[in-house]
N, C-alpha and C positions, 0 to 999 in steps of 0.2 A: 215757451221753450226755454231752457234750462241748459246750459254749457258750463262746465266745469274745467278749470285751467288746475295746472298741477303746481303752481303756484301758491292757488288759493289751505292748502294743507301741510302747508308749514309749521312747526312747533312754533309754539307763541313765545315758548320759553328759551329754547336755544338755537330758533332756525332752522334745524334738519328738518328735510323732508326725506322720512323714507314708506312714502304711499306709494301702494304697487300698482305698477300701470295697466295690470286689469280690473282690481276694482275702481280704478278710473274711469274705464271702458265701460262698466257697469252702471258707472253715475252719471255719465254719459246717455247710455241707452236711456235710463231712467228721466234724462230729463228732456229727450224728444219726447216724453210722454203729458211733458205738460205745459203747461198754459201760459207761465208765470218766470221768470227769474227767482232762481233761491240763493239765500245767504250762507257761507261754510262757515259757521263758526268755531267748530273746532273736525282737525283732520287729526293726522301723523301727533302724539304726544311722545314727545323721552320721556324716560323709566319719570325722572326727578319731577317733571311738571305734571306727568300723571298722575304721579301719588300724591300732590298736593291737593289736585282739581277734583279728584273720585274715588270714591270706596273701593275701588276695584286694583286699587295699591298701584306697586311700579311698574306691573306685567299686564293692564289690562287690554284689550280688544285696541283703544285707541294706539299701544303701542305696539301694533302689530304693523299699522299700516292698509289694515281691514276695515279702517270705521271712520265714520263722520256723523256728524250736528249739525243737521238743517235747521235755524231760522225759521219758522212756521209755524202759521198757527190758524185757527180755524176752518172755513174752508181750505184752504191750500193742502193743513198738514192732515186732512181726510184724503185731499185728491196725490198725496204724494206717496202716503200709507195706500192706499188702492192701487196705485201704478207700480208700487214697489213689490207688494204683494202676490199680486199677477204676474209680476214678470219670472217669477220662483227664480231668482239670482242671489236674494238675502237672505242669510238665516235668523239674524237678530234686528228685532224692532223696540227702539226704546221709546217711550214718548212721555212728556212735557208737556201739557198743556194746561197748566195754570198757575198762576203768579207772572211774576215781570218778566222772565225768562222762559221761553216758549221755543219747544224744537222737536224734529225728530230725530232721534239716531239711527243711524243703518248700519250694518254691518254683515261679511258675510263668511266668518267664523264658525267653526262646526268643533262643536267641543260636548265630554259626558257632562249628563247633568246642568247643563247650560238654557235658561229658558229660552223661547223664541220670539213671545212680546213681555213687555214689561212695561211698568210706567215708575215713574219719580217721584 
């Protein structure tokens, strides 16, 4: 089981948090779904650490307050994509799983033309 502090989505770069406390509640439900502790490694971005960390410039998903980077990888990030899946709460699933850096992303942003899984 999986607990998420609003803490943990902080901007790495200037400390604001501005994650919204339902998709908190969402990452929440999500992680009485499972089995394991997961890592946040990135939450909430400002515009300036966004555009440094992702293609997706100074407006992307992470600086909405909609999105996070699970830490996962093999079993777990099947069994976390499967629970997140299910639950229909996410609209975007990104996924990482090869090389040093291994994660999923979640998010649950509704945008045109916006895929709903993707990979890196």
């Amino acid at each position: 089981m999986a607990k998420f502090y609003r803490e943990e989505f902080a901007c790495k770069h200037c400390g604001k948090n501005y994650i919204q406390p339902d998709f908190l509640d969402k990452l929440n439900r999500l992680g009485e779904k499972l089995s394991f502790p997961v890592v946040v490694t990135s939450g909430y971005r400002c515009s300036e650490h966004n555009q440094k960390v992702s293609t997706t410039g100074p407006n992307g998903p992470h600086t909405t307050g909609r999105a996070v980077d699970l830490a996962v990888r093999g079993v777990e990030a099947l069994e976390v994509l499967e629970a997140a899946l299910t639950m229909g709460e996410f609209s975007g699933f990104g996924i990482q799983q090869k090389g040093a850096v291994r994660f999923i992303h979640l998010d649950d942003i509704i945008g045109d033309n916006r895929p709903m899984i993707w990979s890196y």
